[in-house]
C-alpha positions in Angstrom: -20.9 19.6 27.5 -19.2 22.5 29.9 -16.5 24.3 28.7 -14.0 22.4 31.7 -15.0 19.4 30.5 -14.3 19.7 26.8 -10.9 21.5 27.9 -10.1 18.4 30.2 -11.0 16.0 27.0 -8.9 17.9 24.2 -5.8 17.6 27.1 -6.7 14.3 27.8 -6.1 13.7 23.8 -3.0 15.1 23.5 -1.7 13.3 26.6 -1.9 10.1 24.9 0.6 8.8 22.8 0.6 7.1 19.2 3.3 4.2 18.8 5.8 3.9 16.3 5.3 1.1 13.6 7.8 -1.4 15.4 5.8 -1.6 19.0 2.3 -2.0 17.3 4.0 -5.0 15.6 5.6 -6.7 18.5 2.1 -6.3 20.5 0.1 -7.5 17.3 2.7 -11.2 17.1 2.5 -11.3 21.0 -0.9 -11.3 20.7 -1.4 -13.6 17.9 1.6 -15.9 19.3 -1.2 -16.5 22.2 -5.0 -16.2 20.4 -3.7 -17.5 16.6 -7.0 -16.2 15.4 -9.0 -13.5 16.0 -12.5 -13.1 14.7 -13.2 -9.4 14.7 -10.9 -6.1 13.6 -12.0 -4.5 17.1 -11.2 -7.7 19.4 -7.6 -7.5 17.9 -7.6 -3.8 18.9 -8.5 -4.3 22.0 -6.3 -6.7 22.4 -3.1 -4.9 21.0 -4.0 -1.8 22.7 -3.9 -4.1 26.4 0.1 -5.2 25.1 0.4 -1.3 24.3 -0.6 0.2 27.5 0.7 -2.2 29.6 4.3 -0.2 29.2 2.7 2.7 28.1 -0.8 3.4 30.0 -1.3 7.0 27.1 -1.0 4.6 23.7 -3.6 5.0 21.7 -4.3 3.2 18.1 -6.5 3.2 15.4 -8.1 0.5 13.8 -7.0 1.5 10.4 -3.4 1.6 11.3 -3.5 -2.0 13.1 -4.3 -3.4 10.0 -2.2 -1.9 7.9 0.8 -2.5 10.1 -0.2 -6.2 11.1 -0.5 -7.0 7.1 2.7 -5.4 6.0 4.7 -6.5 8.4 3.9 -10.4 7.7 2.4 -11.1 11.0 -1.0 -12.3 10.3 -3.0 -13.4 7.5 -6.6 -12.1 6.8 -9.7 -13.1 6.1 -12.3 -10.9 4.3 -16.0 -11.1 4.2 -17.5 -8.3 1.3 -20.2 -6.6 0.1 -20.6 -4.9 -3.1 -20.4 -1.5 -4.3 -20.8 0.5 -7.6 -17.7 2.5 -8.7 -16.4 4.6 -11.2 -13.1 2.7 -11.6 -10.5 0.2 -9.8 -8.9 1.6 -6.7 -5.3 2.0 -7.0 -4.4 1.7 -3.0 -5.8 -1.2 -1.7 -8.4 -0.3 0.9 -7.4 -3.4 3.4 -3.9 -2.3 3.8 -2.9 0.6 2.1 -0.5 -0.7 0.1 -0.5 -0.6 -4.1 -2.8 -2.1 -6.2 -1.2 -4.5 -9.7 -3.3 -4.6 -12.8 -4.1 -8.5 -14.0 -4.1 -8.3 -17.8 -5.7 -10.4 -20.3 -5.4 -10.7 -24.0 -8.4 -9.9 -26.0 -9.3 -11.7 -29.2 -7.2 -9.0 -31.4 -4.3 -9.9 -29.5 -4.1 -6.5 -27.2 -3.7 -6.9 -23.7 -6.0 -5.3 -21.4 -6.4 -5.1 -17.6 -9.4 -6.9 -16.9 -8.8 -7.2 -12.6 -6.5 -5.5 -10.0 -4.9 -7.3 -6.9 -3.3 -6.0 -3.7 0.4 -6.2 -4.2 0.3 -7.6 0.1 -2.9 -9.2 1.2 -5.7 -11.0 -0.5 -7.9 -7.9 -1.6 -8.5 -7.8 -5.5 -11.6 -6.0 -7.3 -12.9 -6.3 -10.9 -15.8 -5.2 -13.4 -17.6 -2.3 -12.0 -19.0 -3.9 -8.8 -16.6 -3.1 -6.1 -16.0 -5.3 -3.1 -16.0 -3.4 0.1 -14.4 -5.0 3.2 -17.0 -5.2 5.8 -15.5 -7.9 8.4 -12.3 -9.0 8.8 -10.5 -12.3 10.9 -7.0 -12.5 11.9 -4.9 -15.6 11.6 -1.4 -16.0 12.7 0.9 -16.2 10.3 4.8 -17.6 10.3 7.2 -15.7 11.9 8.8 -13.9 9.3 10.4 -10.4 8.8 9.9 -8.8 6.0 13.1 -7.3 4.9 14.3 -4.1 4.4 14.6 -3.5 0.4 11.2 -5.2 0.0 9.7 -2.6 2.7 11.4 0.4 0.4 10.1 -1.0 -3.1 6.7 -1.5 -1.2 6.7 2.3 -0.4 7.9 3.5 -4.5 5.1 1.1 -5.8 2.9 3.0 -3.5 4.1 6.3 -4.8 3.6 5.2 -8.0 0.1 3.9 -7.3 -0.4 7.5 -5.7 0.5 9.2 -9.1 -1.6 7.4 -11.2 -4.8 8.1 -8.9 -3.7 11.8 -9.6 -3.1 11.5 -13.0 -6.6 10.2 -13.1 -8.0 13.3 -10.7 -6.2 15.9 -12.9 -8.4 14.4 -16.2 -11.3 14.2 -14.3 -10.8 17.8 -13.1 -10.3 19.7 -16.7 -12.6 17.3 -18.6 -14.9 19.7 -20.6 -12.9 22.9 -19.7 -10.8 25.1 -23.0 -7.6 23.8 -21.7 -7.4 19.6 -21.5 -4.6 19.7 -23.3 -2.4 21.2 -19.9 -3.8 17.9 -18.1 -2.6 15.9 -20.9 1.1 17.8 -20.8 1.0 16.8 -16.4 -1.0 13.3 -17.3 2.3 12.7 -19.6 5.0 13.7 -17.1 3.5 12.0 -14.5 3.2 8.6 -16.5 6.9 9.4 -17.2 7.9 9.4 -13.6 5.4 6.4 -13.3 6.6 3.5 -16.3 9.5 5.2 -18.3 13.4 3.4 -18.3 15.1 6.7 -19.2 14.8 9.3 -16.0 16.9 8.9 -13.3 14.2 9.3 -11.2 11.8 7.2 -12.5 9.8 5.0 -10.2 11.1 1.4 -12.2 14.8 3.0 -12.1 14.7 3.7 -8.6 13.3 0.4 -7.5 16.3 -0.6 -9.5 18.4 1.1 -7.5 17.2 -0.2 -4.5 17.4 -3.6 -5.5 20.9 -2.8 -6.1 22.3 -1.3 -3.1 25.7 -2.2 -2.0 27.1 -2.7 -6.0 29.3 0.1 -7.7 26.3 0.9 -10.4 22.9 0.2 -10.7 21.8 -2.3 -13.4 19.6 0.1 -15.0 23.1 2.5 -16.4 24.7 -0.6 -17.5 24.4 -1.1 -21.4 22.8 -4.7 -22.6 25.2 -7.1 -24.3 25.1 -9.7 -26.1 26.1 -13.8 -24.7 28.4 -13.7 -27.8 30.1 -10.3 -27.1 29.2 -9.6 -23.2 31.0 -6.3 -23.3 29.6 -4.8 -26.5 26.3 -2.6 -26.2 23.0 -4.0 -28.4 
């Protein structure tokens, strides 16, 4: 390719412009709102990307982030056709939407629990034993008009951090298995799983999602002492 065209291409590139979040999801209802369901992950981009560059001829969008957005923000439903693949573990980000995966736990004959599937906290994706489904065609449906509001949005984005820290937990094992030093993985391992699940921290991930849940009251319920029905003011 000559040097003026490759030049031209790499401007070209930069000229266009990615949408913010909110226009992707008013082109994906007004889209849906006409064609309720949409048989193919690149019909619907080509379709959103019409909505887009009719007030903005530069917008450009990936797949990826179509899906993402038009899943999290409630306005279509999805269908999933699968294959199978082998893997070492369950994902902890769902690979449909990005959002966090939640364990499914089951109670073994001894009476422990153990996680035995995992499910997409948003859309219908959820993945057991060690066969892997892996997305390979998705449909859009419409879905009811609905927005999805704000504090769920925030506690959507912590469970994601969370999610995120237990994948590196996982990657810092992995990395100083069968080295002189696991012990300094364990010591990060347990800090992060403190962040992750612990009550006490401030900034724990379940303390903050407290916190959000509790916006606009004088304290969060997390520093209030328990009580009792018989004496609400007294601490357990």
């Amino acid at each position: 390719m000559p040097l003026r065209t490759v030049i031209r291409h790499v401007a070209d590139t930069h000229a266009m412009r990615v949408p913010d979040e909110a226009a992707v999801a008013g082109a994906v209802r007004r889209v849906l709102s006409v064609t309720p369901r949409v048989e193919t992950q690149r019909e619907l981009l080509r379709l959103v990307l019409a909505e887009l560059r009719g007030e903005d001829p530069s917008a450009r969008l990936g797949s990826g982030r179509l899906r993402r957005i038009a899943l999290s923000i409630g306005a279509a439903r999805i269908e999933i056709d699968y294959r199978t693949a082998d893997s070492k573990g369950l994902p902890y980000v769902c690979p449909v939407c990005g959002n966090p995966m939640a364990p499914v736990m089951n109670t073994t004959l001894d009476g422990d629990a153990t996680e035995f599937k995992r499910r997409c906290t948003v859309c219908p994706y959820a993945t057991q034993g060690q066969k892997v489904p892996v997305p390979g065609k998705y449909v859009f449906v419409r879905a009811p008009a609905m927005e999805v509001p704000e504090e769920e949005l925030r506690i959507r984005k912590l469970r994601l951090a969370a999610a995120r820290l237990r994948e590196a937990s996982r990657l810092i094992g992995e990395a100083l298995e069968g080295t002189d030093f696991p012990e300094r993985g364990g010591f990060a391992q347990s800090r992060i799983d403190e962040i992750v699940s612990s009550k006490y921290p401030a900034g724990s991930i379940p303390n903050l999602i407290a916190d959000v849940k509790d916006i606009g009251r004088e304290d969060p319920l997390w520093v209030k002492p328990a009580s009792t029905p018989k004496y609400p003011d007294r601490p357990v």
